[in-house]
Every structure is written in C-alpha cells, then in structure tokens.
C-alpha positions in Angstrom: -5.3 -18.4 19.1 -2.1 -18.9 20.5 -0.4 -21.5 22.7 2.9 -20.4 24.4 5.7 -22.5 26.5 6.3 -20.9 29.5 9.3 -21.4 31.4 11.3 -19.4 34.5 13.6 -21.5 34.8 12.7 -24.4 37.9 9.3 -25.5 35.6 7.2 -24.9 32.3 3.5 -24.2 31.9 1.6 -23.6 28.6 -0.4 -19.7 28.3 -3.3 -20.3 25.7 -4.1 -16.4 24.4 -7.5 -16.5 22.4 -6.8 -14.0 19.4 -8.6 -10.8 20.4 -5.8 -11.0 23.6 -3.5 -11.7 21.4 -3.7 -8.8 18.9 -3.4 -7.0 21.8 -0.3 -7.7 23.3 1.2 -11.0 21.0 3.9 -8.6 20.3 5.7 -9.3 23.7 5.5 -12.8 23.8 9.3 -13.3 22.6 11.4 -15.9 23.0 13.7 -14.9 26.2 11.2 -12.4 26.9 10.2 -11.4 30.6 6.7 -10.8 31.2 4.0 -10.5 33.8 1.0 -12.3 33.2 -2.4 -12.5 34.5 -4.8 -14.7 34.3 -7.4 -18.1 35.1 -5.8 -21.3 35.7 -7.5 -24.4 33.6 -7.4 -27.6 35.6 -9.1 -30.0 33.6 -8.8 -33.8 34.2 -6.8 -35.6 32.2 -4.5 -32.4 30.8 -2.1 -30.6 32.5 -2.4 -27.2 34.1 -2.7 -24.3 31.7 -3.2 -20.6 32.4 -5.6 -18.8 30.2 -4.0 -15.4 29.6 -6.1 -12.9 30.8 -3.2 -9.7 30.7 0.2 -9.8 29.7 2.7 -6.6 30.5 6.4 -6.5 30.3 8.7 -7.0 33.0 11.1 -3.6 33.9 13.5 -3.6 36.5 12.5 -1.4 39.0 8.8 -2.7 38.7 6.7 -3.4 41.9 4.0 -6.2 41.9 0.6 -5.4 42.8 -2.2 -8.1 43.4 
C-alpha cells in the first residue's frame, strides 16, 4: 500500500493505491510525473479528502479526456 502527494500546482491531495493497484501501475507514479488518475473520493470526518486510486495512466500531449 502506497500513499502519494499529489500536487498540480494551485493544491495537493493524497492518492492511497492498495498494492495489487500498485504492482500494476506504481511504476508511473514519479516525482514530476504527469498522470491521469481515476478513482473514488474518501470523505471521512475528521481527515481530509483522499482519492482512492482506482486507474492511473500517463499523461501524453496530444491525449483527449474521456469521462
């Protein structure tokens, strides 16, 4: 298990990637890397917002966002 510092530059959020996830695709989870990810946000009370990495894929230029 995995918990990554997210940041694009106007906030931060943490990703929390349970380890079959993270086998998967830990590899592209650099530092200065550009990534999409995917996932369900965590809201408990008490802690702060956390997204629970469902999919992560890199980021290329020409790359068009699909929901």
């Amino acid at each position: 298990m995995a918990f990554i510092l997210l940041d694009d530059g106007t906030g931060e959020i943490e990703l929390v990637c349970f380890p079959k996830k993270l086998a998967e695709w830990g590899h592209m989870l650099q530092y200065d890397a550009v990534v999409i990810v995917k996932g369900t946000i965590s809201a408990r009370d008490e802690e702060d917002v956390k997204i629970l990495a469902n999919q992560v894929t890199p980021m290329v230029s020409n790359q068009q966002f699909s929901h």
